[in-house]
C-alpha positions in Angstrom: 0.0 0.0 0.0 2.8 2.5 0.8 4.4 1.8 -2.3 1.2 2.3 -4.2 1.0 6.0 -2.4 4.3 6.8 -2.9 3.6 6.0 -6.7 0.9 8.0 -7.0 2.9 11.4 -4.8 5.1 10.6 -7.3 2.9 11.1 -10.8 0.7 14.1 -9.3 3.9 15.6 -8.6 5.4 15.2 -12.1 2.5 16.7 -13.7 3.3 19.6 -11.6 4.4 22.8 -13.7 3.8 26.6 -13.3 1.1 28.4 -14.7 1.2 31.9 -16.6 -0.4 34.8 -15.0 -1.0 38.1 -17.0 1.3 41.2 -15.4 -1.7 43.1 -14.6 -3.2 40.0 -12.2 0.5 39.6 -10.8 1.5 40.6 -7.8 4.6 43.7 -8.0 8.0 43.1 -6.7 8.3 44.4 -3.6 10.6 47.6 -3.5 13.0 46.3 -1.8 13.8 43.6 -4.2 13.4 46.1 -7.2 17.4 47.6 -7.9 17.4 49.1 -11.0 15.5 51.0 -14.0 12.6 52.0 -11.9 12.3 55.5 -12.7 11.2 56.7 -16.2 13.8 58.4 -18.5 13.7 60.3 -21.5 12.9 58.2 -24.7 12.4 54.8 -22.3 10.9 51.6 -23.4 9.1 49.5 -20.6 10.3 46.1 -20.0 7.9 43.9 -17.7 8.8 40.3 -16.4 6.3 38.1 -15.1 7.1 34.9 -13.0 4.5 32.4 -13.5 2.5 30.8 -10.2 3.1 27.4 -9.1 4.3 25.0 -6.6 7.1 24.4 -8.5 10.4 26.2 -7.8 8.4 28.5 -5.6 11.1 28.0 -3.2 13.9 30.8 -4.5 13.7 34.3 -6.4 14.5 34.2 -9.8 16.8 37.3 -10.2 16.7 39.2 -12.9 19.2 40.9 -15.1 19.3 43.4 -18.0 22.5 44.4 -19.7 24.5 41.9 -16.8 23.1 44.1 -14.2 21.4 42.6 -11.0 17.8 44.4 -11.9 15.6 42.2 -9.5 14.4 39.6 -7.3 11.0 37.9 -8.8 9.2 35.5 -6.7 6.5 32.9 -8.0 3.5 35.2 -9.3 4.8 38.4 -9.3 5.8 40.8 -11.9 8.8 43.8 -12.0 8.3 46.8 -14.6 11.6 48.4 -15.9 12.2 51.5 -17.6 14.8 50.9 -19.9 16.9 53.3 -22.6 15.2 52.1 -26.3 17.7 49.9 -27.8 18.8 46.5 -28.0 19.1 44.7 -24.4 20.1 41.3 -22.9 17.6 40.2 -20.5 18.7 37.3 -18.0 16.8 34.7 -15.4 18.7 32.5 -12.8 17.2 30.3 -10.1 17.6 27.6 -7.7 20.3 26.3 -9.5 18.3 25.7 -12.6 20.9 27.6 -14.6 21.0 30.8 -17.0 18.2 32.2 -19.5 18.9 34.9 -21.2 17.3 36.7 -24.1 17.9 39.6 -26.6 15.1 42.3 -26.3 15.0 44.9 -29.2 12.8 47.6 -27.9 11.9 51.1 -29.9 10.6 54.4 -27.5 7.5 54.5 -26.1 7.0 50.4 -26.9 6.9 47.7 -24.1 8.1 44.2 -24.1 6.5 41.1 -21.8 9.0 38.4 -21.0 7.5 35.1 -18.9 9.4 33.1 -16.4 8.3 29.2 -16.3 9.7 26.6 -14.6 8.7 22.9 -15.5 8.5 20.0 -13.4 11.7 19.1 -14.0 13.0 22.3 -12.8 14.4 23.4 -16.0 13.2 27.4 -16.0 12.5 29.1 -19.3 12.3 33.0 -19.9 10.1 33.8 -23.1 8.3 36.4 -24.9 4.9 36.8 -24.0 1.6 38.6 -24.6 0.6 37.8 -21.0 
């Protein structure tokens, strides 16, 4: 019987993944994990990263870097907003030892970019485009 119980732990907890949540049903970053681009500039583009919910990897931040500067902390279901300089960027993920995402992010004036942070069952954690 254990054995049977212990298979079953086993598959519901493989089917475990995150799910997405849309930015504006996120929670924010608190401040104090926010460290850079928080304050608009002249000619900015808005950048907004949005871990998804979930059991798994719920654990640890995800920290977040633009340009290979520490930008913030994320935890599971929240979302940061950066104000960037228009441009090309390099938008980074780490997490729980899940290793490095990163992405380029071309963004023009005035336009904002969604990026999503997942992490499968498996713990392998993605960072993508999104319309989220």
């Amino acid at each position: 019987m254990r054995v049977l119980i212990g298979v079953v732990a086993m598959a519901l907890l493989a089917g475990c993944a995150t799910s997405p949540v849309p930015s504006g049903k996120a929670d924010p970053v608190p401040a104090s994990r926010l460290f850079l681009y928080q304050k608009p500039i002249t000619n900015h583009s808005t950048l907004i990263v949005t871990r998804d919910t979930g059991f798994v990897g719920g654990g640890c931040n995800t920290t977040i870097s633009i340009d290979g500067l520490k930008s913030a902390e994320i935890g599971s279901g929240e979302t940061a907003k950066f104000f960037v300089p228009a441009g090309d960027h390099i938008i980074s993920a780490s997490a729980c030892g899940s290793g490095l995402k990163e992405r380029e992010a071309s963004i023009k004036p005035g336009n904002t970019k969604r990026f999503r942070i997942s992490i499968d069952s498996a713990m392998s954690m993605d960072l993508s485009p999104t319309s989220f």
